[in-house]
N, C-alpha and C positions, 0 to 999 in steps of 0.2 A: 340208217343204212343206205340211202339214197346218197347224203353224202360220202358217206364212207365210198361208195362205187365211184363217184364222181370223183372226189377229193383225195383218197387213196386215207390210210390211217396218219392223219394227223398229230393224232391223242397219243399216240403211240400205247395204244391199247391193246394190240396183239400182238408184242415183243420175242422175238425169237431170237436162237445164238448166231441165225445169218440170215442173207437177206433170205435166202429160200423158205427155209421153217419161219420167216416173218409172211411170206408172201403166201404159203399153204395154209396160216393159221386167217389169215386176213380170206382167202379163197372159201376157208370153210365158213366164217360170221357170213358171208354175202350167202353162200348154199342156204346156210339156215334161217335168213330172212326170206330166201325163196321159197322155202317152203315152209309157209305158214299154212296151217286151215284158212281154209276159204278166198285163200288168193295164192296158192303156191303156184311159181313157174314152170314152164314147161321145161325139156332139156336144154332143143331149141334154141327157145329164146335166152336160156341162161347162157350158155353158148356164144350166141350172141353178142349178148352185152358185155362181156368178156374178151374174147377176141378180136372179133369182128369189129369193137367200135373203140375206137383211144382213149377208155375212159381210165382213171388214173385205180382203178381198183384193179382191174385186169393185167397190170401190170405183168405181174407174175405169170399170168394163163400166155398172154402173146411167147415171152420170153420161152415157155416151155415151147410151143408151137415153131419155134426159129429153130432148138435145139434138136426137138425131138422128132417134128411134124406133124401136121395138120388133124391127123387120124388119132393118134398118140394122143394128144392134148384132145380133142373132143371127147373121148373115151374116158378119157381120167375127170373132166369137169364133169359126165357124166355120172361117174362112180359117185365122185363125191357129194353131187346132189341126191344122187339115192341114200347113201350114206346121212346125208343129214335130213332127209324127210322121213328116214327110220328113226333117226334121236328126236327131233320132233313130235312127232307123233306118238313115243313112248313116254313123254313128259307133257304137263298140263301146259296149255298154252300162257302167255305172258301179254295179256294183249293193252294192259297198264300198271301204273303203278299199283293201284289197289289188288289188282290180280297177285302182282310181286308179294304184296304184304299178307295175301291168303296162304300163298305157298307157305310163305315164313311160320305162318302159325300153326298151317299142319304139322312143319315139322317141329317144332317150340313145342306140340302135343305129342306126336312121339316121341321125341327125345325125354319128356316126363314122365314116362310112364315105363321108361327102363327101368329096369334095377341097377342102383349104383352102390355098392357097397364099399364100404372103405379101403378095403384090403385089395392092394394091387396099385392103387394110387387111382381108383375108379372115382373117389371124390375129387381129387383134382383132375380129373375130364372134364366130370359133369361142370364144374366151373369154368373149365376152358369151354365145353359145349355151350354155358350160357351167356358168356361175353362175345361169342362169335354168334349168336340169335340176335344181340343188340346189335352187332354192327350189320347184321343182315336185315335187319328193318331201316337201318339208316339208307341199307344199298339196294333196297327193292327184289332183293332176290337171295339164294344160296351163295352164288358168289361173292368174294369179296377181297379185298384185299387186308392184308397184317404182317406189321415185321416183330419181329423173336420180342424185341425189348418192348414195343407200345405191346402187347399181347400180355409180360410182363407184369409190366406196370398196372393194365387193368385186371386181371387175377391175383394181380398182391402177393407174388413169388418171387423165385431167383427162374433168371434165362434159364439157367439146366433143366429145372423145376418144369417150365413149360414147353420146351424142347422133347423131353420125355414123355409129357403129356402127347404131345400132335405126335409123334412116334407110336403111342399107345395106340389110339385114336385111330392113325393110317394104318394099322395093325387089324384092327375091327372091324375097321371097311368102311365105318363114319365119318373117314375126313379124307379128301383128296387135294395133294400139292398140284398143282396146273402149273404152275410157274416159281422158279427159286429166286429171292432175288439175296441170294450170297453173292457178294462179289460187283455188286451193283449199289445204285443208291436207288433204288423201288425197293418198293415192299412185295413180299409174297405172294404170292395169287393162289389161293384157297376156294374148298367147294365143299361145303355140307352134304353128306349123303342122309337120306331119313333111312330109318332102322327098319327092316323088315315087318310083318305085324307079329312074325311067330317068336322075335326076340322082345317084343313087349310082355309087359306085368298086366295081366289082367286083376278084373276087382276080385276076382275068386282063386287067385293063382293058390299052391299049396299053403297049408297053417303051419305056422314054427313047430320045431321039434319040440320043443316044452309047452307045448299049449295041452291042456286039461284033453288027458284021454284022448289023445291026437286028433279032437274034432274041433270045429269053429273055420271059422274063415278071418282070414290076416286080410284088412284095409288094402284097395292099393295104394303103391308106393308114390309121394306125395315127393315132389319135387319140381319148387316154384321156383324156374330160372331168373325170372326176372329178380325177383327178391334176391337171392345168391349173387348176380351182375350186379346190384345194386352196392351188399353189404362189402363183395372179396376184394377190392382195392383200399380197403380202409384199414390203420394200421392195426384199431383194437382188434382185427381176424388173422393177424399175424400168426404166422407159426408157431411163437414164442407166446402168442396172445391167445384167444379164443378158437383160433385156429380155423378152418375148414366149416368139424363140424359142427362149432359155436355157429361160423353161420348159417349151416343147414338147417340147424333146431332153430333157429328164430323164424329163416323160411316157415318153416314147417305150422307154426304157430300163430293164433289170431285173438284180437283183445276179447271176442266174445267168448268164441267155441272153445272151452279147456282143449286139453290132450293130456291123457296120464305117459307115465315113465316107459309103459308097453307099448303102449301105440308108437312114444317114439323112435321108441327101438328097431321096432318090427319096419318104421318108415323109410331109417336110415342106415338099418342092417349091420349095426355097430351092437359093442356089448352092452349088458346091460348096467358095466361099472362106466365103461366111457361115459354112456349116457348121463348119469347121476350128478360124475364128478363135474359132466361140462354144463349141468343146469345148475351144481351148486355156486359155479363161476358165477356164470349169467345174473344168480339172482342177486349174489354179492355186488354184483356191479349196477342191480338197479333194473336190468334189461329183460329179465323175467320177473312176472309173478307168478308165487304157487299159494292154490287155494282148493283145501281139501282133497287133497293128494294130484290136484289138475294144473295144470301148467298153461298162464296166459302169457302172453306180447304184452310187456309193460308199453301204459298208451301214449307214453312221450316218444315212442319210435313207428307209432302207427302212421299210417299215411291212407289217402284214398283208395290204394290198389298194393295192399300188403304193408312188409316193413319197411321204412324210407331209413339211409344213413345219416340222420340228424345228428351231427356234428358236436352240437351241445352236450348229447347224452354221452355220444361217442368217443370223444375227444377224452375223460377224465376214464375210462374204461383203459384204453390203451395206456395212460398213465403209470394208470393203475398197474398193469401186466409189463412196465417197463416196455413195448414196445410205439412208445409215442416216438415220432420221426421216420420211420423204420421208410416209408412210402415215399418220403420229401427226399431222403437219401440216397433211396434208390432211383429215380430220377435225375437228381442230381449228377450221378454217378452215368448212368445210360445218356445225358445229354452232354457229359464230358465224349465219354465214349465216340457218340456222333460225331460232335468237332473232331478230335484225334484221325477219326475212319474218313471222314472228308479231306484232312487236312493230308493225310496220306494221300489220296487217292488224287489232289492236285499235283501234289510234286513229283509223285511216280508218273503223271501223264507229261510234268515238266524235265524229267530225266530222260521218257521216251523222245522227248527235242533235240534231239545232238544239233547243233549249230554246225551245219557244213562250212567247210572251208572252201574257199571260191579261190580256184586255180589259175585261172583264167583274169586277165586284171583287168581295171577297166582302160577305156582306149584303145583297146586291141582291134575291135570292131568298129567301122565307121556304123553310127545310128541311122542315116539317111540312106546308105545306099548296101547296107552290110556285107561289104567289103573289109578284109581282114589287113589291117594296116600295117601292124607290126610284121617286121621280117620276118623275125625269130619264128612266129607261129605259121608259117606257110606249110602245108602241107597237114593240116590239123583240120578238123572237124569240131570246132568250138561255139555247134548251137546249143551246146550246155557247158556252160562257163563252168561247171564245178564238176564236170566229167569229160574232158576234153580226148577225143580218139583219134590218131593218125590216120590219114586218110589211108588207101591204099598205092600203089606207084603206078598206077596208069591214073587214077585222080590227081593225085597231086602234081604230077607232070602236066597235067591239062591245067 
């Protein structure tokens, strides 16, 4: 942040549609490194360093101060430092990476402990919600950046598919767009929201409607993102393949502990034929065992921390379900895409080029003394060769 003051946004990490909303958003990161616990600034001196001294992050603050006035802009840097020692202060502090990676996990545990249910396309959230926890531990925090197609590509869908998902999503108040990047070559600027606690599953939440004599208590709901991030870009979870909730039920599952047909139903809030028919897949394919009515994680996809998408097991499963390629394709297809959107977006910048035409020829102007040579041009104003303007007749007479 020190540089950022000094050097102004080099990274161009606070992009806006002009310079203003680039210069307000760059104003607000400085507020909010000012007011950190245990070293926040005064108004003062934020003030200060902003104004008062030519440093290349105040940019913006001076320019207000020319336009608006001296009162006017200390008032408004004033606001906005209150303004962000209130967002501060309502969020846990960030004081390194490891701190980043605490937040992450709190929310990677709320986010498991929703209820997801199939219907509505709330299994393709919670997929979308666990490919954005991996790149939030890549980016030490909530925020982060994603564009439609890499998003895509690691959910193992089509764009509309995932489009509709972050629509669901911003709909529920679990996901905030900060930045578009249609119409640009950046990616989107995204912000995880955690989930309330009164919208979480607790271990004692209601029992299913057909549970014996409506008493007993339903497991909570058992939803390992990492495993799901793991298995949904692989082609055997294809649509057309094992789908979704082939890989929520592998989630869900461990080479020791069984889990009967109820439990994972009640888990993944699906019926109790979906369930059946998608573990008699499973087992055909090798990827479950069942033993004595329990259902294990066959151990050639076990890993140190859940199921891993080992490749070898995996690869002849998609085959299998005719969806082998499906992933390579679509790639294929989204990295033509890019070229195509690049390739546009140079020649419309080379269309915006019109080649002026130069009215004005050369020779007209002596170089040394820029005296206008030629006859013909007397009385002309041709310190723009390609916009030449008569003078008036009390000039040109002089």
């Amino acid at each position: 942040m020190t540089r950022l003051l000094l050097e102004g946004d080099t990274e161009s990490r606070y992009p806006g549609r002009n310079d203003s909303e680039e210069g307000y958003r760059l104003t607000m990161a400085l507020a909010a490194a000012a007011s950190q616990p245990g070293r926040a600034w005064a108004p003062a001196d934020f003030i200060h360093a902003l104004i008062y001294t030519p440093t290349e992050g105040g940019r913006w603050a001076r320019r207000l101060r020319s336009s608006k006035g001296p009162e006017y802009a200390e008032a408004k840097l004033t606001g906005m430092l209150l303004k962000a020692r209130e967002h501060v202060s309502a969020e846990p502090p960030l004081a390194c990476r490891q701190s980043g990676w605490e937040v992450v996990s709190r929310a990677r545990a709320a986010f498991e402990t929703l209820v997801w249910r199939c219907r509505g396309g709330e299994d393709t959230d919670l997929k979308n919600i666990s490919v954005r926890l991996e790149l939030c531990e890549r980016t030490g925090g909530l925020d982060h950046e994603l564009s439609l197609r890499r998003q895509a590509e690691d959910m193992g869908c089509a764009k509309q598919t995932a489009a509709d998902s972050n629509r669901r999503l911003m709909d529920r108040g679990l996901l905030v767009l900060e930045a578009s990047g249609a119409g640009s070559e950046q990616s989107s600027k995204w912000r995880l929201v955690v989930p309330k606690e009164s919208e979480r599953a607790e271990a004692g939440h209601p029992p299913a409607a057909d549970a014996k004599g409506g008493q007993g208590r339903v497991p909570a709901v058992h939803n390992d993102t990492k495993s799901l991030a793991r298995l949904a870009p692989h082609d055997a979870f294809h649509r057309y393949g094992h789908g979704t909730t082939g890989a929520r039920l592998l989630a869900c599952l461990d080479v020791a502990e069984g889990k009967s047909a109820t439990e994972l139903r009640e888990a993944l809030g699906v019926h109790r034929t979906t369930v059946r028919r998608r573990l008699d897949l499973l087992m055909a394919d090798g990827l479950v065992v069942e033993l004595e009515e329990l259902y294990y994680l066959a151990e050639s996809l076990a890993g140190p921390a859940g199921v891993e998408p080992v490749a070898e097991v995996l690869d002849p499963a998609a085959k299998e379900r005719g969806t082998a390629g499906a992933g390579e394709r679509r790639r294929h297809r989204h990295a033509r895409d890019r070229a195509n959107y690049l390739r546009w977006r140079s020649e419309k910048r080379l269309r915006r080029q019109v080649e002026r035409f130069r009215l004005v020829p050369e020779g007209v102007v002596d170089d040394r003394t820029g005296e206008i040579i030629a006859r013909e041009w007397h009385g002309w104003d041709v310190s723009d060769p390609f916009r030449p303007v008569p003078l008036p007749d009390w000039a040109a007479a002089a």
